[in-house]
KEKE-3310 file (N, C-alpha, C; in steps of 0.2 Angstrom, whole numbers, plus 5000, padded with zeros to 4 digits):
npx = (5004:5002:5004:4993:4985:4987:4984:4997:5002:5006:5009:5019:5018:5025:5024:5031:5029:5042:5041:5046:5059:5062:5058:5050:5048:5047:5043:5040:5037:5039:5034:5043:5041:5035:5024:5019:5018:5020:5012:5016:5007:5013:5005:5009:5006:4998:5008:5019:5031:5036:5053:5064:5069:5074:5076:5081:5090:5096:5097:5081:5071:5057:5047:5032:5028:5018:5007:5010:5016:5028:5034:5036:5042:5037:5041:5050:5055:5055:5064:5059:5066:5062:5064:5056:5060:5059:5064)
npy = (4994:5012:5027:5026:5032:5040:5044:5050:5055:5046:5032:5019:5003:4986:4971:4953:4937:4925:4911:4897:4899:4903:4913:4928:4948:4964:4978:4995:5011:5025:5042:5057:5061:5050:5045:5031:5018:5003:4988:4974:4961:4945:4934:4917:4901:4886:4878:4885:4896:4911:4910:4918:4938:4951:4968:4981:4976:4972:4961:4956:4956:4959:4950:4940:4922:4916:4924:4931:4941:4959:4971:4987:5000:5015:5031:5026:5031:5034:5023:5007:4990:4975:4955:4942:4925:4910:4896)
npz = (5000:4998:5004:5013:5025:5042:5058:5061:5049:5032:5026:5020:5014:5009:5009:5006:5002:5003:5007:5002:5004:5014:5023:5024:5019:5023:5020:5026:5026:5034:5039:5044:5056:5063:5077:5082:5090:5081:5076:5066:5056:5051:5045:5040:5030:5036:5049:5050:5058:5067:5067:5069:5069:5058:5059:5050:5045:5059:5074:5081:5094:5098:5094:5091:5092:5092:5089:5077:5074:5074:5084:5082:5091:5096:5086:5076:5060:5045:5032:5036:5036:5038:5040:5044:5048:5046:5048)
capx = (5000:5006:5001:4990:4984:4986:4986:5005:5005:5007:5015:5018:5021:5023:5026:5033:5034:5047:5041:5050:5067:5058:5057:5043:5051:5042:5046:5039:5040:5036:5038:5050:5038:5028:5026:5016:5021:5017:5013:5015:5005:5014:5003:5009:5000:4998:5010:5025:5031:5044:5061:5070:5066:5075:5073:5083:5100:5098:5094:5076:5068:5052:5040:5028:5029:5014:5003:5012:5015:5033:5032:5040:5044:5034:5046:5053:5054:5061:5063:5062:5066:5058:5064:5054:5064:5053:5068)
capy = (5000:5018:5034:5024:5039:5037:5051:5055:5056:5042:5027:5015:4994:4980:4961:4949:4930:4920:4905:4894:4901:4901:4919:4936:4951:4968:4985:5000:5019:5031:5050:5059:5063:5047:5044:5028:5010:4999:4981:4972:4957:4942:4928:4913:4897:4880:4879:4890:4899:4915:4909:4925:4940:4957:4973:4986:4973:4970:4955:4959:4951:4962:4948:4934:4918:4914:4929:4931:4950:4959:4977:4992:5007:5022:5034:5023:5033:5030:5014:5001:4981:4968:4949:4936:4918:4901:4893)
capz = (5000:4996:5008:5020:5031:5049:5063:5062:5043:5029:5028:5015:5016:5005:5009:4999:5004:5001:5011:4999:5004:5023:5024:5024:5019:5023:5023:5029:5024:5039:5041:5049:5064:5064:5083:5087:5090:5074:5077:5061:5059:5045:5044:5037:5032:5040:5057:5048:5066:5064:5072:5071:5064:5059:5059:5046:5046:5066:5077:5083:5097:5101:5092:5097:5086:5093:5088:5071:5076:5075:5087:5080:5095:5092:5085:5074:5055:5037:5027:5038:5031:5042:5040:5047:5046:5049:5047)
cpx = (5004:5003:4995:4990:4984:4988:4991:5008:5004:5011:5013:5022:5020:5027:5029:5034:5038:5049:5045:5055:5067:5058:5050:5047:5047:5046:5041:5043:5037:5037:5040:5048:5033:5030:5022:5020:5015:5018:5012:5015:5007:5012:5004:5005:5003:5001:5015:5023:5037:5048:5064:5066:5073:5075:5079:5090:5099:5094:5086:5072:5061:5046:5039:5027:5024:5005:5003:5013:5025:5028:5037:5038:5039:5042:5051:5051:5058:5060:5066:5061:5067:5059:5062:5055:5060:5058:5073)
cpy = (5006:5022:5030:5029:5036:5045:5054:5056:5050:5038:5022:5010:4990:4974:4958:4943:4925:4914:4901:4893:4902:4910:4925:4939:4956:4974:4990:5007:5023:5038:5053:5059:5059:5046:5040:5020:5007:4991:4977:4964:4951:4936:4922:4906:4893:4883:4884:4893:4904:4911:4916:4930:4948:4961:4980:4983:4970:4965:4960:4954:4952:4957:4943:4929:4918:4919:4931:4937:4952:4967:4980:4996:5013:5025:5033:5026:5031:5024:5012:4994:4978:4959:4945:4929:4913:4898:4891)
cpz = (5000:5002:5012:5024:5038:5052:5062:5053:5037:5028:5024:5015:5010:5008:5005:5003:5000:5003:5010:5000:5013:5028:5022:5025:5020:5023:5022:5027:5031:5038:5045:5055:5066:5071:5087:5085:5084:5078:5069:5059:5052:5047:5040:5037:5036:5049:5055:5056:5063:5072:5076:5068:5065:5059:5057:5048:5055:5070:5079:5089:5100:5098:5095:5091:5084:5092:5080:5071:5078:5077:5086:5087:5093:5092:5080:5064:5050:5034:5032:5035:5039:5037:5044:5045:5050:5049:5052)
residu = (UNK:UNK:UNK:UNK:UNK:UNK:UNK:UNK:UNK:UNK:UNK:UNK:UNK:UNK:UNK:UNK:UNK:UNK:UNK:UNK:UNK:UNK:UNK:UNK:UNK:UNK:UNK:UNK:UNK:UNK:UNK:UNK:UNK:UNK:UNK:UNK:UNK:UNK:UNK:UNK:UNK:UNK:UNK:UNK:UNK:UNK:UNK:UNK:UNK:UNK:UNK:UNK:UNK:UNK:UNK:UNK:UNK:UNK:UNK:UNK:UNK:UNK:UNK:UNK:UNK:UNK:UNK:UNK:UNK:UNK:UNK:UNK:UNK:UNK:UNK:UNK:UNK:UNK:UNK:UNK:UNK:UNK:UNK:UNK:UNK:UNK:UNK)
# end
């Protein structure tokens, strides 16, 4: 999605799965002064569970396998890349 309105401005995401390779890529556009916690929710099929996941190059350990949900910080702006590894 492109321009997504939300309270702190516009925000633009696309997904991409690459289950096959055992990963869900995502990234996120913010604006400079977005200022709420993002919960971003990558549902895969069957049992698939995230392992790991990163967040802009860096280990990340803010998610829940079990809910399918990775928490961004509020405050958190710019191009962010989100990897989620089933692997």
């Amino acid at each position: 999605a492109t321009g997504a309105p939300t309270r702190w401005g516009r925000v633009s995401y696309s997904i991409v799965s690459h289950l096959g390779s055992g990963t869900i890529d995502g990234e996120l556009n913010f604006p400079a002064d977005y200022a709420a916690q993002t919960i971003v929710r990558l549902r895969a099929p069957g049992d698939a569970r995230m392992k790991s996941v990163t967040v802009s190059g860096k280990a990340w350990t803010n998610f829940d396998a079990g809910n399918e949900t990775i928490t961004l910080p509020a405050g958190m702006t710019g191009h962010v890349k989100i990897v989620a590894s089933y692997r």
